[in-house]
C-alpha positions as CSV (number, residue, x, y, z in Angstrom):
1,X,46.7,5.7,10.3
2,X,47.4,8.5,12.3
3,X,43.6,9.3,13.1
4,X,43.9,5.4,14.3
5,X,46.3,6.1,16.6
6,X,44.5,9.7,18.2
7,X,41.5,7.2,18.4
8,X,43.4,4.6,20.9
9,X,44.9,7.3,22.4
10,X,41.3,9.0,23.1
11,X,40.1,5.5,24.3
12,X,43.0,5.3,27.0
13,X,41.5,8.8,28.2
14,X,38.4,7.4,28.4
15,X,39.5,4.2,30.3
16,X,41.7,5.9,33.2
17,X,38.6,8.3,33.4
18,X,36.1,5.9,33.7
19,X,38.0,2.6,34.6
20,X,36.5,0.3,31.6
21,X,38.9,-1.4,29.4
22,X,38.5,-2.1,25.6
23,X,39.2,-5.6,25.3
24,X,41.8,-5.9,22.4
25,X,41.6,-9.6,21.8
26,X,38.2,-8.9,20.9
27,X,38.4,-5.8,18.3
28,X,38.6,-7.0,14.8
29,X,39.6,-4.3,12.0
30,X,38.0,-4.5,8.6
31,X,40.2,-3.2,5.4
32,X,38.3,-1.7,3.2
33,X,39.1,-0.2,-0.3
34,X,42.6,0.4,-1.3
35,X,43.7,-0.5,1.4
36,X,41.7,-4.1,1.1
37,X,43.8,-7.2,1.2
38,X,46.8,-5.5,3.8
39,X,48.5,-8.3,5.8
40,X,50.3,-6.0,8.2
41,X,48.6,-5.7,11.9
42,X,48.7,-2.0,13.0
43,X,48.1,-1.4,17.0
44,X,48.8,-5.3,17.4
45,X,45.0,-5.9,16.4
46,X,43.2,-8.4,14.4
47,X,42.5,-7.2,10.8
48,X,40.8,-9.3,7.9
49,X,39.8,-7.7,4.3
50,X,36.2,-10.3,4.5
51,X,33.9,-9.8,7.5
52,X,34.0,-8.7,10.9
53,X,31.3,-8.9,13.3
54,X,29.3,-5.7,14.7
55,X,27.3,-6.4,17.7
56,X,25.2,-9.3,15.6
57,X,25.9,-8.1,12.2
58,X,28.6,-9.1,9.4
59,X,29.9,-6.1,8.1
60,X,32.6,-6.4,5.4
61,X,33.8,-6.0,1.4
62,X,31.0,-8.9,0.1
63,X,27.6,-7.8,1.5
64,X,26.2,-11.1,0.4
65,X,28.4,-13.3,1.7
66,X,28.3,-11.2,5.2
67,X,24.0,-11.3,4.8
68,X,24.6,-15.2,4.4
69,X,27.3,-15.7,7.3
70,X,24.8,-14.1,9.8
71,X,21.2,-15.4,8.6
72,X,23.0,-18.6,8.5
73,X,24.0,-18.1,12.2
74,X,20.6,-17.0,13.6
75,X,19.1,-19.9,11.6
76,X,20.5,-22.4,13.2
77,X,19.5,-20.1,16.5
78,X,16.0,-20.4,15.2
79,X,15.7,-24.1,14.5
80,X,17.2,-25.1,18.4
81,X,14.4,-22.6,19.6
82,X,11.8,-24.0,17.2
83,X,12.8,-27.8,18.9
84,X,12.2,-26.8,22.1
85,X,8.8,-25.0,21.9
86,X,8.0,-28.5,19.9
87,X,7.4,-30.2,23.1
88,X,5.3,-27.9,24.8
89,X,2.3,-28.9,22.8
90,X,1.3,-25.4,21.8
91,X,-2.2,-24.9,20.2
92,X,-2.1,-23.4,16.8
93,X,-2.3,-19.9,17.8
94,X,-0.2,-20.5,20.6
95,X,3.0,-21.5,18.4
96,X,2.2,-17.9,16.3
97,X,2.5,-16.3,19.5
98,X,5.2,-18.4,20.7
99,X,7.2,-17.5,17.0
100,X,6.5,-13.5,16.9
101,X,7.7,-13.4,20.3
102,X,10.7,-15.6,21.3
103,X,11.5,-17.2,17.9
104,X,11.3,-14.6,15.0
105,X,12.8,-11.3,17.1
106,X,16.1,-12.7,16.4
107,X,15.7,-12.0,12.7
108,X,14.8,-8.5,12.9
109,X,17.8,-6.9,14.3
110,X,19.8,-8.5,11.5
111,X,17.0,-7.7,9.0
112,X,16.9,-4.0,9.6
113,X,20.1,-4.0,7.4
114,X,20.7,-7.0,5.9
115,X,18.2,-9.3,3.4
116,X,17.9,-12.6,3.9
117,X,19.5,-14.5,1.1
118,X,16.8,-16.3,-0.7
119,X,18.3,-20.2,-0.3
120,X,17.9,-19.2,3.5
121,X,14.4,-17.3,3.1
122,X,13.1,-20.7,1.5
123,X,14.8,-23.0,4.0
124,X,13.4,-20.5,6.9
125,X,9.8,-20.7,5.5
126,X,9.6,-24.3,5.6
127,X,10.7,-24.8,9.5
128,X,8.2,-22.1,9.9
129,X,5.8,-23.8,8.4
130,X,6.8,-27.6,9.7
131,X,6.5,-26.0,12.9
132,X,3.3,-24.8,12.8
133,X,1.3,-27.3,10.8
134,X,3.9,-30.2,12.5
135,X,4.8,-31.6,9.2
136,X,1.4,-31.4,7.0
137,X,1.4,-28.0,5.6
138,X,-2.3,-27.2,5.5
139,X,-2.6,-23.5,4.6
140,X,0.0,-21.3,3.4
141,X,2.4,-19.2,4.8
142,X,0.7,-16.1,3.3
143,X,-2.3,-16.5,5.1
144,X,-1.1,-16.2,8.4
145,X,0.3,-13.1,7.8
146,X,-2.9,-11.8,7.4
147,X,-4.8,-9.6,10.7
148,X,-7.6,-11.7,12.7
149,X,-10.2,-9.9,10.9
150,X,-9.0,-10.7,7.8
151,X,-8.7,-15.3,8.5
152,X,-5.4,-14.5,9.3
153,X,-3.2,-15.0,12.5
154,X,-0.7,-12.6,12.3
155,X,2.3,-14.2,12.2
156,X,5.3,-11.6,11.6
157,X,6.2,-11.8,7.6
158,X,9.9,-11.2,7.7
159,X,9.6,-9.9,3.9
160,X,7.2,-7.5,4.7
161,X,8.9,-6.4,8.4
162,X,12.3,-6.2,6.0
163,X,10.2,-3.7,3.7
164,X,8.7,-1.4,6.3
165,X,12.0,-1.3,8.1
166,X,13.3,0.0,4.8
167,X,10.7,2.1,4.2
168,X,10.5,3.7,7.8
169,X,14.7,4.5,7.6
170,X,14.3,6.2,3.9
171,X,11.8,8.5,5.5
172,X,14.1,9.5,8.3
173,X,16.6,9.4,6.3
174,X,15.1,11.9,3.8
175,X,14.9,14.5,6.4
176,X,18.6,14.5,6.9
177,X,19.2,16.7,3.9
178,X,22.6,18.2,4.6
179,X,23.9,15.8,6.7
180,X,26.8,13.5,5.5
181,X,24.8,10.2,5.7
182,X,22.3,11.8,3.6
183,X,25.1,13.1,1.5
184,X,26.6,9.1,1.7
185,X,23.4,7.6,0.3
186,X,22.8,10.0,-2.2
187,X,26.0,9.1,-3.8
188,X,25.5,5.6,-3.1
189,X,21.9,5.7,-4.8
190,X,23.4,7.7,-7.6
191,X,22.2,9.9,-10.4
192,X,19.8,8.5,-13.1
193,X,18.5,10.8,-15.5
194,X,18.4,14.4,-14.1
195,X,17.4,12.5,-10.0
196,X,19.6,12.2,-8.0
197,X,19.8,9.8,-4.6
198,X,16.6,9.8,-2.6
199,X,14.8,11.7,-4.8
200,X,13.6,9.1,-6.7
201,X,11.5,8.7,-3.8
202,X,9.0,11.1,-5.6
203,X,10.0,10.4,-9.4
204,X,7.2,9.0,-11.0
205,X,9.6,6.9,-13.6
206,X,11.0,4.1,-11.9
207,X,15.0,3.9,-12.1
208,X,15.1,1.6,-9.5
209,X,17.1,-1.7,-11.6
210,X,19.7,0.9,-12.1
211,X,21.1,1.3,-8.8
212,X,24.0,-0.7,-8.2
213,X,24.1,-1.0,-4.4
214,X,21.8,-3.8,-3.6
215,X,20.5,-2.4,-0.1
216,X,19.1,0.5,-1.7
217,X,17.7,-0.7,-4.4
218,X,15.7,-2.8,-2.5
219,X,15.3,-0.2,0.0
220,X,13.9,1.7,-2.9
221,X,12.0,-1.0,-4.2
222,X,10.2,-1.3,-0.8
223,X,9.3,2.5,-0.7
224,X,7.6,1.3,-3.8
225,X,5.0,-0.7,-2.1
226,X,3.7,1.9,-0.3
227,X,1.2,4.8,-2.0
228,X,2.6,8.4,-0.5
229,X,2.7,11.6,-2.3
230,X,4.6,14.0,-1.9
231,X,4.3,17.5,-0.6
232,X,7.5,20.4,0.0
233,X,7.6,22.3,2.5
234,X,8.8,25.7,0.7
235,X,9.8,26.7,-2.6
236,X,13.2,26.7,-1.4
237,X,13.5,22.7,-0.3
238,X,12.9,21.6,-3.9
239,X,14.7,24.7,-6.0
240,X,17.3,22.2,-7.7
241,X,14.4,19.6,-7.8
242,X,14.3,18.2,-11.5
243,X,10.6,19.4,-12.9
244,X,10.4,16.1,-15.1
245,X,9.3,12.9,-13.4
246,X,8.7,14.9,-10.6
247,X,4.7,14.0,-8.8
248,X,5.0,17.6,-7.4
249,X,4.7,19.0,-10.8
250,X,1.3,17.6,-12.7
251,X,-0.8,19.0,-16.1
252,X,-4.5,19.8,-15.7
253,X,-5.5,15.9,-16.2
254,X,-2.9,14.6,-13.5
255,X,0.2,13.8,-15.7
256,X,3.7,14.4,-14.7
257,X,5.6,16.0,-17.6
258,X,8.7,13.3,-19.6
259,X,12.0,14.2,-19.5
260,X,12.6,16.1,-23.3
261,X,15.4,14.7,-25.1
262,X,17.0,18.2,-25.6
263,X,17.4,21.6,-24.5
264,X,17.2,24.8,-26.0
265,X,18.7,27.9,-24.0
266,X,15.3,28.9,-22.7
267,X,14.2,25.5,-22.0
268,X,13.6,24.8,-17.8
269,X,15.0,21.8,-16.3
270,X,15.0,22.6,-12.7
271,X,12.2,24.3,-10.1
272,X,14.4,27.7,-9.9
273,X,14.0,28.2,-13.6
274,X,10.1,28.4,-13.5
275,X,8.3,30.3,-14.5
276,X,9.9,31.2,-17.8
277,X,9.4,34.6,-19.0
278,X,10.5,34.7,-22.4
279,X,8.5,35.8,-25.2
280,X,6.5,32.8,-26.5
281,X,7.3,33.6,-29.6
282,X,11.0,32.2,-28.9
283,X,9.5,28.4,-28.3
284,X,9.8,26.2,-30.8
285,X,8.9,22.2,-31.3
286,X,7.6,20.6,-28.1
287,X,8.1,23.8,-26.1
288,X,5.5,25.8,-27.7
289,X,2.8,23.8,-25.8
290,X,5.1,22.5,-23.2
291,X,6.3,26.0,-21.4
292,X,2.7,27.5,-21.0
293,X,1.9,24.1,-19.3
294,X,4.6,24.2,-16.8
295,X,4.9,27.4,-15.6
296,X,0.8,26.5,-15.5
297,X,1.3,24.0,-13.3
298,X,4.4,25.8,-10.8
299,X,1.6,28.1,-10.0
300,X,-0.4,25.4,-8.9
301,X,2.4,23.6,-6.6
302,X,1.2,23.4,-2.9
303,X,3.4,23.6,0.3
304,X,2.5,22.5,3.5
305,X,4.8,25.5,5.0
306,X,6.7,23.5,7.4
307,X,10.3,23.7,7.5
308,X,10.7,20.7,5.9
309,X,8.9,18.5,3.1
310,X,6.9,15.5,4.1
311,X,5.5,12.7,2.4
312,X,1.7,11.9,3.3
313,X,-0.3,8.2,3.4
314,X,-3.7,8.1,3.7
315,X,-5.8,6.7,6.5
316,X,-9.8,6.3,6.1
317,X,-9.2,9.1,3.7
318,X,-7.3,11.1,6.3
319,X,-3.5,12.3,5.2
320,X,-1.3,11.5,7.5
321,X,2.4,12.5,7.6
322,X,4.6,9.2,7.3
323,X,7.0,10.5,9.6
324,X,4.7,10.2,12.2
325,X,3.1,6.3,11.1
326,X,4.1,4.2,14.1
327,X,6.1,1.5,12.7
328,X,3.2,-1.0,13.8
329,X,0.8,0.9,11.3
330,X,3.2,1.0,8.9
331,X,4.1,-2.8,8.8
332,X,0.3,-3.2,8.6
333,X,0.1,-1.0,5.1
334,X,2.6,-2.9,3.8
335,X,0.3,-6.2,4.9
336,X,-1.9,-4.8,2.4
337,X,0.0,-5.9,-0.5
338,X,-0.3,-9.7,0.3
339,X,-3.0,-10.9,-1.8
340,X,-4.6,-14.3,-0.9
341,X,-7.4,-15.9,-2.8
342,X,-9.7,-16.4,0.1
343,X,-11.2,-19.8,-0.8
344,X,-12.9,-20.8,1.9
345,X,-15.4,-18.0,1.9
346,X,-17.0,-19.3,-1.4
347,X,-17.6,-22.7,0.1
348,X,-19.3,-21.4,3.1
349,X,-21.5,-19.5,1.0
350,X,-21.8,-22.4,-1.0
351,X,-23.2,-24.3,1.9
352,X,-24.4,-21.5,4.3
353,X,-25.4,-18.5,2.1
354,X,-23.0,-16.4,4.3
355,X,-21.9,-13.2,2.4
356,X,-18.5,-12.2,2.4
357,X,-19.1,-8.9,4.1
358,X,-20.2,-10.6,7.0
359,X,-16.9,-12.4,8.0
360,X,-15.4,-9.9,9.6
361,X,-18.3,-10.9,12.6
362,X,-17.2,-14.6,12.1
363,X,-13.5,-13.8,12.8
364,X,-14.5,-11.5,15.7
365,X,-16.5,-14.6,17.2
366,X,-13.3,-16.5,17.0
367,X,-10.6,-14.6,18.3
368,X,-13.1,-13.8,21.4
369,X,-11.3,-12.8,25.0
370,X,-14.0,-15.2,26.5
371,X,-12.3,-18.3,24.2
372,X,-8.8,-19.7,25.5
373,X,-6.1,-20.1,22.7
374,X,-7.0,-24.0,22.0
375,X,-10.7,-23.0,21.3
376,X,-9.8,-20.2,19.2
377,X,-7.2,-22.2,17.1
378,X,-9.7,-25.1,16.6
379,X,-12.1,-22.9,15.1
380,X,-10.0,-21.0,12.9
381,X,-8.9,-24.8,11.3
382,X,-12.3,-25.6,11.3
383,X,-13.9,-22.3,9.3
384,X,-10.8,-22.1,6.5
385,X,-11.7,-26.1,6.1
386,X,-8.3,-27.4,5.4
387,X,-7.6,-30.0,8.0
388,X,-7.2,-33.5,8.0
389,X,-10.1,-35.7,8.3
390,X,-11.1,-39.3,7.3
391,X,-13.2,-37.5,4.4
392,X,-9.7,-36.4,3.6
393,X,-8.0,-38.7,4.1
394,X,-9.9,-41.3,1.6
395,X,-9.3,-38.7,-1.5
396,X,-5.6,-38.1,-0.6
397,X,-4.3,-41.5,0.4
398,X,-7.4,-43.8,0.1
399,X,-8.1,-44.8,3.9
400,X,-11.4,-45.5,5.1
401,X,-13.6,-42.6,5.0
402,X,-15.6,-44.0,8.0
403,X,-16.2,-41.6,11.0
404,X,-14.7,-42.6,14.1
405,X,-17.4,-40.8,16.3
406,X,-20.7,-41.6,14.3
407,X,-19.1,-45.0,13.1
408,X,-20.6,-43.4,9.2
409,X,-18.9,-42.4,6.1
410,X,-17.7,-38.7,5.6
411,X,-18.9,-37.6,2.6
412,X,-17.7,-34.1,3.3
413,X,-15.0,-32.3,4.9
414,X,-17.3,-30.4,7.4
415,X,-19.0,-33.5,8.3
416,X,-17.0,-34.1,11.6
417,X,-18.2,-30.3,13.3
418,X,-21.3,-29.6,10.9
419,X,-23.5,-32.9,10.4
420,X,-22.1,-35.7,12.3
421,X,-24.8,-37.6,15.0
422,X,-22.5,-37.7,17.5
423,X,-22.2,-34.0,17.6
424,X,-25.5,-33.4,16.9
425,X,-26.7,-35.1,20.0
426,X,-23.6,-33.3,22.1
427,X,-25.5,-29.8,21.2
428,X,-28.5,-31.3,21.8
429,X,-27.6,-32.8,25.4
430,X,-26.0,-28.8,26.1
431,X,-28.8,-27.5,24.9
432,X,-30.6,-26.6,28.1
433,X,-27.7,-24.8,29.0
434,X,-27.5,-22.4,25.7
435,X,-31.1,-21.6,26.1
436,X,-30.9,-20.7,29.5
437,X,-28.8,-17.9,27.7
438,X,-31.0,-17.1,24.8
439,X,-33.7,-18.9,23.9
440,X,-34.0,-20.1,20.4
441,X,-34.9,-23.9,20.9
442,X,-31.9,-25.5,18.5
443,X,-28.5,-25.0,17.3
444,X,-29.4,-24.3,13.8
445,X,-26.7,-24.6,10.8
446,X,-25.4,-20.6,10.9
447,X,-25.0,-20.9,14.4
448,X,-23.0,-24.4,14.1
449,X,-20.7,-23.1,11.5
450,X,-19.7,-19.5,13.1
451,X,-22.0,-19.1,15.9
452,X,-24.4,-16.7,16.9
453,X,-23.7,-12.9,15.9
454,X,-22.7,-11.1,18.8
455,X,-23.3,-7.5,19.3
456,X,-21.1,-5.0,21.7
457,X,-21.7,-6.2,25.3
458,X,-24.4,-9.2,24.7
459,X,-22.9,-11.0,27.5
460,X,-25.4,-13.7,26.9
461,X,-24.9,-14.1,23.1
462,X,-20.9,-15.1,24.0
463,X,-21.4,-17.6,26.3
464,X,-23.8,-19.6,24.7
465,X,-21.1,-19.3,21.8
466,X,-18.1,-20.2,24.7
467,X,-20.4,-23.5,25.0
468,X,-21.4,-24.4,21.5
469,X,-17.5,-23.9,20.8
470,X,-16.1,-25.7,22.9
471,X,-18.2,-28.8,21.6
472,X,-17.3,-28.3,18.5
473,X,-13.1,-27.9,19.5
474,X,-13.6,-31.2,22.0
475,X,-15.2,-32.8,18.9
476,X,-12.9,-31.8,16.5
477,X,-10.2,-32.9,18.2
478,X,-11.3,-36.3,19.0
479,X,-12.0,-37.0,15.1
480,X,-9.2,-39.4,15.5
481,X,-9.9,-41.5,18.6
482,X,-11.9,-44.4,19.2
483,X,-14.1,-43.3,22.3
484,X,-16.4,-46.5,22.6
485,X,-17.8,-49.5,20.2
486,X,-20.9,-48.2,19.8
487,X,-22.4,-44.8,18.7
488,X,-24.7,-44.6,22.1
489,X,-20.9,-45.1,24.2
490,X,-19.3,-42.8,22.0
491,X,-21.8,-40.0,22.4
492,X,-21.4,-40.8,25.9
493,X,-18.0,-40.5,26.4
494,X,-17.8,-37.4,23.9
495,X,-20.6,-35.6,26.3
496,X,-18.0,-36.4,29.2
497,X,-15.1,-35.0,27.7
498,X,-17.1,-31.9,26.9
499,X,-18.0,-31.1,30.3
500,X,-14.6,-32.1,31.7
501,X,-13.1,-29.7,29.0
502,X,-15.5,-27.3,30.3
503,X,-14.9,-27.5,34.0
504,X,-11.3,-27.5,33.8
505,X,-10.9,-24.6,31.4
506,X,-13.3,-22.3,33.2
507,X,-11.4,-23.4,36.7
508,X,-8.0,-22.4,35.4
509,X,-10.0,-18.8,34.2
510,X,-11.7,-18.6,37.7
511,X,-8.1,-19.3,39.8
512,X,-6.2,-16.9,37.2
513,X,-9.2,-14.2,38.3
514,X,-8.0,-14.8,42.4
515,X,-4.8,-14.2,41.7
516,X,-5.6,-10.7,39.6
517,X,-8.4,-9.8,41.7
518,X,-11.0,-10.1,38.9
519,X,-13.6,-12.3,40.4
520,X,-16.4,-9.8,39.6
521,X,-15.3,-10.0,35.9
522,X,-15.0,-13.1,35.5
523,X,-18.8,-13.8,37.4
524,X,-19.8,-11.5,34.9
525,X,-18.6,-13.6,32.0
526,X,-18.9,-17.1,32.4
527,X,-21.6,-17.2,35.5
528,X,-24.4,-15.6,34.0
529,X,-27.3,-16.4,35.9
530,X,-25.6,-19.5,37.4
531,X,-26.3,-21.3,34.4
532,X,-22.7,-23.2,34.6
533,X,-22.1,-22.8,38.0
534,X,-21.3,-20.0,40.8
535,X,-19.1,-19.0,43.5
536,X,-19.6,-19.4,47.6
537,X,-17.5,-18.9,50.2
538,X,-14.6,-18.0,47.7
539,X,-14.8,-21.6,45.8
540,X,-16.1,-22.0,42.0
541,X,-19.3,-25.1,42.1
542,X,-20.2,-26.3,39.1
């Protein structure tokens, strides 16, 4: 109490130096331990023995009930955010971009210390979801996550973000070695078998159920994920290292050496006993063959003679010091351990003969620069082939399977971009156009289903993609709509919409490049030997 009262009195230095003011009615104090559950109010403050709130954070004596109190909050946050970027019409990669950047930052500054509950994580993944699939969840969280060249979208996992932030602060952390938060979490961690606090972070046996504290055990748990080893940086760092469970120390195959059950006087258990010089003739049991093969194995330790020990990831079989992983690369290791069972490759194979180490061409094709957001998000539905269709819907709720632009019956999911007429006829009618570009006479099947392969600046090869594209996005999303009463009116109208779609995109491109001064860049790209139009006197002509 008395170190309470020097602090107020240092604060009232502080305020006739500087002329702020600590606003009173505003400072909450927290009881803690013995002294939890005090109903006297010392300096006339607020105190409570439950939670108080720390810049965004509940802090107090339940840590669950403080993680649910403020994920509870920023939930409700995220849903009034969610219903207003629900109007704006958003294309599908549009509302990703729209949730990693306005909607799902206001988890992560809670998250760095704080798990969400799982009622809430369950509750938060389905008005993601809703959100983004508006009600008809067609693909799984999991594979959004994933990077473009992988048929993801990368949408911000908040597991794995809560995992790398864990990870990132116990490598910092570890390099704090005589400081008292390290000292703080070391107790906190505790001692299991002969490791104590962050050390487990190179045990090979896995204590981690034991530890009581819930934040680092699955801060532990996290560190997990992740394949580091490690390496000291003198003999000295790891002296009153256990040698047992310990990566640094290894046999002749690889093995780390078990924790003996007992302990004869000239038994080691820690790095500053090695090597043992005692006559061998003293060993007995286990230790005959055990001794020989640790000091064998001290001998062989290697330090990376830096001041302090570092654990090392590797990158395209590079090591790398974690300390140094930005924590954008490091959230993207941990991305590794998503698994998804990538269906939609063996039915394009099925149907295309497309292998599967030629996708990461197909995903570059669809996340172009030369594609706006609605073309891209169209053709990422499209190639994982879960989206609602007549075809669809006659198997899931038995509606008419009829096609509303070729007026026939889908008989597969694919039909509406792949092998419909009215399609069909729209490449056809463009065709003049594509070969212009490169000549090749037809839009054959590979090039309907992911385009033509584009190699590093075939300027040609992309736009005749940008125009086959964006008939297939204008035709995928009129699968719905009734464009005419005949197929000859509805190709019609289609071609229309097309060209209109056309026009008006590459305008909005062409007024954005006035404004950044990028007129030559954008000739270069979508102007190619006027084949879709040019520029005089400063106006785009079609």
């Amino acid at each position: 109490m008395e170190s309470l009262d020097e602090l107020f009195r240092v604060l009232e230095k502080y305020e006739w130096a500087t002329n702020a003011r600590l606003n009173k009615g505003k400072t909450v104090g927290l009881w803690t331990g013995e002294w939890k559950g005090r109903l006297d109010k010392p300096l006339n403050l607020e105190w409570t023995s439950e939670k108080a709130n720390l810049t965004g954070v509940y802090v107090g004596n339940d840590r669950e009930m403080c993680s649910l109190s403020g994920f509870s909050e920023i939930l409700e946050k995220v849903k009034t955010k969610l219903a207003y970027w629900k109007g704006k019409f958003l294309s599908l990669k549009g509302k990703i971009k729209a949730l990693n950047i306005f909607v799902l930052s206001k988890v992560w500054y809670c998250l760095e210390c704080q798990d969400i509950p799982k009622v809430l994580k369950k509750e938060f993944d389905s008005i993601v979801s809703s959100f983004i699939w508006n009600d008809l969840h067609q693909r799984e969280l999991s594979v959004l996550y994933l990077p473009y060249e992988k048929g993801g979208l990368k949408l911000q996992d908040t597991q794995t973000k809560a995992a790398s932030f864990r990870v990132k602060w116990l490598v910092e952390a570890f390099q704090e070695e005589k400081s008292v938060e390290r000292f703080l979490i070391d107790t906190l961690i505790g001692k299991h078998g002969k490791i104590n606090g962050l050390k487990l972070m190179y045990a090979t046996k896995k204590y981690d159920n034991n530890i009581s504290h819930i934040f680092y055990k699955s801060a532990i748990k996290s560190w997990r994920q992740l394949d580091t080893y490690f390496i000291p940086g003198c003999i000295q760092s790891i002296r009153r290292d256990c040698i047992y469970e310990n990566q640094v120390f290894q046999d002749d195959n690889g093995n780390t050496f078990k924790l003996p059950s007992r302990f004869p006087p000239y038994a080691p258990e820690f790095v500053c006993d090695l090597p043992v010089t005692n006559n061998p003739r003293e060993f007995k049991g286990i230790y005959r063959d055990l001794i020989p093969k640790l000091n064998k194995a001290f001998m062989k330790i290697q330090f990376n003679n830096n001041e302090k020990s570092e654990f090392y990831v590797n990158v395209d079989d590079k090591a790398i010091p974690l300390l140094t992983v930005s924590f954008k690369d490091l959230y993207a290791f941990m991305l590794r351990n998503i698994k998804v069972t990538n269906i939609w490759v063996g039915k394009w194979e099925t149907d295309t003969g497309f292998q599967e180490n030629e996708w990461s061409g197909i995903w570059k094709n669809i996340h172009s620069n030369i594609l706006n957001l609605k073309i891209q998000s169209s053709l990422w539905e499209t190639t994982h082939r879960n989206f609602m269709c007549a075809y669809a819907a006659n198997i899931m709720f038995k509606e008419s399977a009829q096609c509303k632009l070729c007026l026939c019956t889908q008989l597969t999911r694919t039909h509406i971009f792949m092998s419909c007429e009215t399609i069909l006829k729209c490449y056809q009618h463009f065709l003049t156009f594509c070969d212009s570009l490169v000549s090749i006479g037809s839009v054959d099947l590979i090039e309907r289903a992911f385009g033509l392969k584009v190699n590093d600046g075939d300027i040609k090869s992309s736009l005749r993609n940008y125009i086959n594209f964006s008939v297939r996005h204008v035709t995928y999303r009129s699968r719905h709509k009734i464009l005419g009463k005949s197929k000859e009116s509805i190709q019609l109208n289609l071609i229309k919409k097309i060209s209109l779609f056309i026009r008006t995109d590459l305008r909005n491109k062409f007024e954005v490049a006035c404004v950044k001064n990028e007129v030559e860049s954008f000739k270069r790209s979508y102007l190619i030997d006027c084949v879709l139009g040019e520029v005089i006197d400063g106006n785009l002509v079609f």
